[in-house]
C-alpha positions in Angstrom: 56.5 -13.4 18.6 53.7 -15.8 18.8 53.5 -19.9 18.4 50.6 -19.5 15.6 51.0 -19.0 11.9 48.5 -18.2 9.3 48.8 -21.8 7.8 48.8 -23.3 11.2 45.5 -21.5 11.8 44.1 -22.3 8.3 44.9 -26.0 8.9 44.2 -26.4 12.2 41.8 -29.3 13.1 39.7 -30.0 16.6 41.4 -28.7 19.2 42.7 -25.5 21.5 46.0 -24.1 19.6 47.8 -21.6 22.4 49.8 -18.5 20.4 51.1 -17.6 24.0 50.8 -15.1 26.9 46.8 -16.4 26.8 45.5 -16.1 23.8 44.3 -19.6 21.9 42.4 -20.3 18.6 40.0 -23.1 19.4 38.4 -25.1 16.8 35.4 -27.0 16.9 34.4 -30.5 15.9 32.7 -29.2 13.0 35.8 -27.0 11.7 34.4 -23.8 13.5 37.6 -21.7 14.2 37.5 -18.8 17.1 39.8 -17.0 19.5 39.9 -17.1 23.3 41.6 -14.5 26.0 42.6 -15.8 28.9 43.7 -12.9 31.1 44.2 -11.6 34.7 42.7 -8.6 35.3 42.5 -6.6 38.0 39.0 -5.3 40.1 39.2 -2.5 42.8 37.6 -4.7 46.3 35.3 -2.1 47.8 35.5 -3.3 50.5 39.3 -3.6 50.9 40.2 -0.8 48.7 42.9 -2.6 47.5 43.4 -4.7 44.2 42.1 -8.2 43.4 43.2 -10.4 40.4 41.2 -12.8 38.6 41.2 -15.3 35.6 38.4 -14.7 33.3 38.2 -15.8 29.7 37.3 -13.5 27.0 36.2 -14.0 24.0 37.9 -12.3 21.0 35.2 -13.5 17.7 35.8 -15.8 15.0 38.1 -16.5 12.8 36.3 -15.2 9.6 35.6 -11.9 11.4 39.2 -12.4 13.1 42.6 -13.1 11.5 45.3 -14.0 13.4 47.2 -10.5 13.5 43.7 -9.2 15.0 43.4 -11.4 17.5 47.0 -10.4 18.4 45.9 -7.1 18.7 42.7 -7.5 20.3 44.6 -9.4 23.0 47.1 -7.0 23.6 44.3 -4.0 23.9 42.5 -6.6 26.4 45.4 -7.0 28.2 46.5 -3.3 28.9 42.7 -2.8 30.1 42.8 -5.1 32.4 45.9 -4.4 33.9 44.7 -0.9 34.7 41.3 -2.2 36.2 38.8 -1.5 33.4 36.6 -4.2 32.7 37.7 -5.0 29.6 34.8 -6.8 28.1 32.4 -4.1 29.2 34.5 -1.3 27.8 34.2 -3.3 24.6 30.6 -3.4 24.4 30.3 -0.1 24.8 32.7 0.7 22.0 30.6 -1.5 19.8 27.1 -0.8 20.7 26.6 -0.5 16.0 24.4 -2.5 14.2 25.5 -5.8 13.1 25.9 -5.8 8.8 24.9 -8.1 6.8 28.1 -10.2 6.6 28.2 -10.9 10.4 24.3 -11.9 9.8 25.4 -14.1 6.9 28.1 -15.8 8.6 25.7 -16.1 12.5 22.8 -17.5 10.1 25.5 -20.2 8.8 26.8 -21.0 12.0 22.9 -21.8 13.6 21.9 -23.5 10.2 24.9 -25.6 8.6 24.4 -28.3 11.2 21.4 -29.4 9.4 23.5 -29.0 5.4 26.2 -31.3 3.6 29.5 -30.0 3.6 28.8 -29.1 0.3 26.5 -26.8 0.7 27.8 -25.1 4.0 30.9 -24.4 2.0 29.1 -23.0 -0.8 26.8 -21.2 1.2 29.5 -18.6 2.5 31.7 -18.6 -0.5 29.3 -17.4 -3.0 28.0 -14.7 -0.7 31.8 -13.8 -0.1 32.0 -13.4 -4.3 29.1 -11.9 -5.5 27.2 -10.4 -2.0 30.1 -9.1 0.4 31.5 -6.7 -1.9 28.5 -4.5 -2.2 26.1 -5.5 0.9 28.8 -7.1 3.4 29.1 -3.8 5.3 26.0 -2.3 5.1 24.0 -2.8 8.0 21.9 -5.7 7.8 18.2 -3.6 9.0 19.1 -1.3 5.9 19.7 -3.8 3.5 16.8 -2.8 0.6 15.6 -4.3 -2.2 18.1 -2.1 -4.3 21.4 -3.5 -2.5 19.6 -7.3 -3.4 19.7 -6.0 -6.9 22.6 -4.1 -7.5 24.3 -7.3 -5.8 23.0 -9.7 -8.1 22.7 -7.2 -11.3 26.5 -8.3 -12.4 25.7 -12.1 -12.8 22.0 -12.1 -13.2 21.8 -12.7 -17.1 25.2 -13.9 -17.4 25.5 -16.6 -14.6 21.5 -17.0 -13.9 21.7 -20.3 -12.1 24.2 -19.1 -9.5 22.5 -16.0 -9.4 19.4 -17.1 -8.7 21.4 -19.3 -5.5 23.3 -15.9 -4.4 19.3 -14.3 -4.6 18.2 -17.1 -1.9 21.1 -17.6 0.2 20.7 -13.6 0.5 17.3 -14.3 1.6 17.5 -16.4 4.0 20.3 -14.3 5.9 17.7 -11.2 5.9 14.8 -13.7 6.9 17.0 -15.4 9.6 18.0 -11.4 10.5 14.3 -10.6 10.8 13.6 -13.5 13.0 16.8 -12.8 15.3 15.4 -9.3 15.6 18.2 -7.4 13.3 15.6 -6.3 11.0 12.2 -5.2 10.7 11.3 -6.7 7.9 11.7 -9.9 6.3 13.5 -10.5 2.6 12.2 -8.7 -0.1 10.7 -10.8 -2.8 8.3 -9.6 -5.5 9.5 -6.1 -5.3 12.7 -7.0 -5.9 11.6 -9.3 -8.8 10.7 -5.7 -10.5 13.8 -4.5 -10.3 15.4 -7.8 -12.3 14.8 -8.6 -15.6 14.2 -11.8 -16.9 16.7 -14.2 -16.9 18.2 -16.2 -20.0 16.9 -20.1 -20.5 19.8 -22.5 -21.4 21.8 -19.5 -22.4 19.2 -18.9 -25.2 15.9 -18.0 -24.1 14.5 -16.5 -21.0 11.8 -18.0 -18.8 8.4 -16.0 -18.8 8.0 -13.9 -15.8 4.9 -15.2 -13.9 3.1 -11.8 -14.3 2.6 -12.9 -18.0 1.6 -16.2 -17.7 -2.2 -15.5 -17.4 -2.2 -13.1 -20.4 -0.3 -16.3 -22.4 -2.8 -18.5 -21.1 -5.2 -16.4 -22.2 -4.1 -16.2 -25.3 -3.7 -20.0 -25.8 -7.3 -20.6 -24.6 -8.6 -18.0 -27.5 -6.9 -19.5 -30.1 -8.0 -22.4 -31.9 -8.0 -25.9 -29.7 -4.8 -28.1 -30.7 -3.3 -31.0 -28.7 -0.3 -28.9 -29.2 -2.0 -26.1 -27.6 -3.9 -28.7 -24.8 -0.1 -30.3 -24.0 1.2 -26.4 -23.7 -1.4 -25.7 -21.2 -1.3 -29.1 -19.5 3.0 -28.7 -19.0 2.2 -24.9 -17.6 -0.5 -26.4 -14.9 1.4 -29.0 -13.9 5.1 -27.4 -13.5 5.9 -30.2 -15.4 9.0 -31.2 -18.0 7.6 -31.0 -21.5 9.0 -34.4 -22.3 7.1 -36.1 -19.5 4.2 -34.1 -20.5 4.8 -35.6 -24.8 5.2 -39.4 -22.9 2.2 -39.2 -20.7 -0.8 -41.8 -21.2 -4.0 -42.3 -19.6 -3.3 -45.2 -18.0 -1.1 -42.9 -15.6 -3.8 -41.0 -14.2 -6.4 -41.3 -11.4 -8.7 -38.6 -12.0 -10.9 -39.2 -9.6 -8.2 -38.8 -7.1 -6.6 -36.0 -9.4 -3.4 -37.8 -9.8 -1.0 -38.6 -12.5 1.8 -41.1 -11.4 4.4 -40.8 -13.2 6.7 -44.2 -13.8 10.3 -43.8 -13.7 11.0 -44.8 -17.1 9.6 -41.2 -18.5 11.1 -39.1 -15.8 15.0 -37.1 -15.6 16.0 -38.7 -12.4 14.7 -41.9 -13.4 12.6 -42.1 -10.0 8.7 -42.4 -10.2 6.9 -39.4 -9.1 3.0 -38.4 -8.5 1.8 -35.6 -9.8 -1.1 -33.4 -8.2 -3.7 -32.2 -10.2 -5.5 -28.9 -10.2 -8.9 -28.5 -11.3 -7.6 -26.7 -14.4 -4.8 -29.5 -15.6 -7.8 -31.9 -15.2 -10.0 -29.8 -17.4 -7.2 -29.8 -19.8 -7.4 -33.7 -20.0 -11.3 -34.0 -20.3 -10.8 -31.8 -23.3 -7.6 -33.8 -24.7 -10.4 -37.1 -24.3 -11.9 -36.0 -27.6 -8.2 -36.5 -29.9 -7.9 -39.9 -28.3 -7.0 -42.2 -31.6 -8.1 -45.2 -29.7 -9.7 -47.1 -26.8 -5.8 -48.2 -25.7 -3.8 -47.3 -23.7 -2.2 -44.6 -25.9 -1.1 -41.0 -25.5 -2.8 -38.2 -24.2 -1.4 -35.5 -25.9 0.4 -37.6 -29.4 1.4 -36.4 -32.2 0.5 -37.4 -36.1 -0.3 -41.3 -36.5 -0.8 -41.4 -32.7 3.4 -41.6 -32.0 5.0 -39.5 -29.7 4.5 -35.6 -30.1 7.9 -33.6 -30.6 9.3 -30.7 -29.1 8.9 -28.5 -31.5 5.4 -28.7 -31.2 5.2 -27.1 -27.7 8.4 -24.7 -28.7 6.8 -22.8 -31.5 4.1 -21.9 -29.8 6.1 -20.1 -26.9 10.0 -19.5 -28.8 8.4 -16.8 -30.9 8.3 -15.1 -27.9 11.9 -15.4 -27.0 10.5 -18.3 -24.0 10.8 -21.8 -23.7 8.6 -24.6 -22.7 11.1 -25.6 -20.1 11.1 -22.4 -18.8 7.5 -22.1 -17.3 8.9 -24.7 -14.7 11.0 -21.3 -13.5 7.7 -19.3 -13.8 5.9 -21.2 -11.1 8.9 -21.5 -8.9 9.8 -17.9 -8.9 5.3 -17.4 -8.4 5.5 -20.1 -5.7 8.4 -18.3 -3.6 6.8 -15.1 -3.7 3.4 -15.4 -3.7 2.6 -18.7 -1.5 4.9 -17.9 1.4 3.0 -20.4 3.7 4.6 -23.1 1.4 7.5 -24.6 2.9 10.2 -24.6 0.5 10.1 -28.4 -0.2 6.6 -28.6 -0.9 7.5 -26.3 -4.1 10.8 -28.7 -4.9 8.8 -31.5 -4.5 6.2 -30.3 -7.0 8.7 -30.0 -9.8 9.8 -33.4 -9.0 13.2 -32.1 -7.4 15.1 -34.8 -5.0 14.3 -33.6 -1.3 16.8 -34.8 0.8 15.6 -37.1 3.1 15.8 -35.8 6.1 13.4 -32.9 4.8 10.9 -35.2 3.3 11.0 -37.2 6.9 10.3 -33.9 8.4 6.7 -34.2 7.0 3.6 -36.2 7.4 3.2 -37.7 3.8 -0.8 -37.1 3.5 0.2 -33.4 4.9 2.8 -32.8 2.0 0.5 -34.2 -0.7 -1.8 -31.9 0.5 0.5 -29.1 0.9 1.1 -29.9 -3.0 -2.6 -30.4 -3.8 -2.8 -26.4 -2.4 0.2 -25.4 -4.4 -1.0 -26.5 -7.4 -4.4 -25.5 -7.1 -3.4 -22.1 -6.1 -1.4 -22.1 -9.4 -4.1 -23.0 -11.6 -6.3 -20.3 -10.7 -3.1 -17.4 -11.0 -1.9 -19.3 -14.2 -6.0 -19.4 -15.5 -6.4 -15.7 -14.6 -8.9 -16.9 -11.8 -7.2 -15.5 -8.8 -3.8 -13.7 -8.6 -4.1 -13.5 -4.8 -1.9 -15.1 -2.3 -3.4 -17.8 -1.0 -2.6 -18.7 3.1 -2.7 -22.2 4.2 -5.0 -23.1 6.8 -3.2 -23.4 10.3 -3.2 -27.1 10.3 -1.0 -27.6 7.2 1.7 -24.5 7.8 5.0 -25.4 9.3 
């Protein structure tokens, strides 16, 4: 009977917990749990002809691929091997030369990447793939995992849980990107194809965002119809990835044109933090154009509603609810465009864009004049796919990648 117990090993902290006759859990600093073998095992001396014995330590995995009453096993099969001179960590090897699935590539790409998360989001990482991934992917091997496993993961809580979905449908990327890098796989995450296979996704439990294939037909169509600042603040929000509400409170003091910026103060943005816009050549053709409503030489509104005050929400929502979309949701259009179709864009350049808090040891990561500019190409880029100018990818040149 051994020392251990399945709530010693689940509370275990730091340390090397023996379960007897040489087999140990260890645990690391950081909460990692695995199992060691420490066994004698015989080796024929060729030169002797007799038998030699030697210590050697043998790892047995870890604990989430593992349990206790494995490890007891594993041990025990270890042991007998060794005792009748097989080598028993080459005889295990060859027993299993398989591909490695997709849950032991999950749980290797959280063990080389959680040093740089919060706790938070290590935890989270693993137990939402373990809910809503394992069951249908876990076991499949991770170079076969297709666009159609992605999907038929995700299809159960795609429209009814879209916000964790759309976490499952990038934590599952990453371990297929990290599989491709390691070598596992030949290709990296699939991305637009995939986003074929999904429908669209709900807005706020009401209304879903528009996917970013439509957007240049709907820009289209708002460019054809007749000029309003409703429709000039529509197009403005789309350009700029922007909330609608900061959009309805911006005024011209704000901007630098000449510089293509609008600097947002704190006091009109969610998270209460100021934040720079960048704009594209497009957004800043939008605001020559609003120039003409302006109700004054003040400092007043750009895009105001009747008597110059402040234009409501329902101004922008009619023109898109009709639809069954929302104003709000165009900032998920050009996320979901910006992952698939800028791939060059580091991840935080696209969070940054829409205003997102980057922690800080990302945004440290990064030159400031090379993430502005990183941003200055993302949302250029945008206004020419949103415009119907380009729907190419566009690569970053070499010196702002990475």
């Amino acid at each position: 009977m051994g020392k251990l117990t399945a709530l010693k090993v689940k509370h275990a902290k730091a340390g090397r917990y023996s379960d007897g006759a040489g087999l140990y859990l260890l645990v690391s600093d950081k909460g990692a749990k695995s199992w060691l073998l420490r066994v004698m095992a015989a080796r024929l001396n060729p030169d002797s002809g007799r038998m030699e014995w030697k210590r050697r330590d043998i790892g047995l995995g870890p604990l989430w691929d593992c349990t206790l009453e494995q490890a007891r096993e594993r041990a025990r099969e270890m042991r007998s091997l060794a005792r009748t001179g097989v080598d028993p960590v080459k005889a295990r090897e060859a027993r299993e030369e398989r591909p490695l699935t997709f849950k032991e590539a999950a749980h290797a790409c959280h063990d080389a990447k959680a040093p740089g998360w919060s706790e938070k989001h290590s935890s989270a990482f693993l137990s939402t793939l373990a809910i809503h991934a394992f069951p249908k992917i876990g076991s499949l091997p991770v170079g076969d995992v297709s666009e159609r496993d992605v999907a038929s993961a995700l299809s159960s809580i795609w429209t009814s849980k879209p916000a964790a979905a759309r976490k499952v449908r990038q934590r599952i990327g990453l371990v297929l990107d990290f599989a491709k890098a390691s070598g596992w796989r030949n290709t990296p995450a699939p991305r637009q194809s995939l986003s074929t296979l999904l429908s669209a996704q709900p807005e706020g439990g009401n209304f879903a965002s528009m996917p970013y294939a439509d957007v240049p037909d709907f820009v289209r169509g708002l460019e054809d119809a007749d000029e309003t600042l409703g429709r000039l603040g529509l197009l403005f929000t789309i350009y700029t990835g922007s909330r609608n509400g900061e959009v309805r409170s911006a005024r011209w003091s704000q901007f630098d044109l000449d510089a293509r910026l609008w600097n947002c103060p704190a006091s009109i943005m969610k998270e209460r933090a100021a934040h720079t816009v960048t704009l594209s050549p497009q957004a800043v053709e939008v605001l020559e154009r609003a120039r003409a409503w302006r109700v004054n030489a003040k400092d007043c509104l750009v895009f105001s509603g009747a008597g110059g005050r402040r234009m409501s929400d329902a101004t922008l929502s009619k023109l898109v609810r009709p639809l069954g979309y929302t104003v709000h949701g165009f900032r998920s259009s050009f996320r979901t465009w910006a992952a698939e179709r800028m791939p060059a864009i580091p991840e935080a350049v696209a969070e940054s864009a829409l205003a997102h808090k980057i922690p800080d040891a990302v945004a440290r990561a990064y030159n400031r004049a090379k993430f502005l500019e990183m941003r200055f190409t993302l949302l250029e880029a945008w206004g020419r796919y949103a415009s119907g100018a380009s729907g190419e990818v566009i690569q970053l040149p070499l010196g702002l990648r990475g």
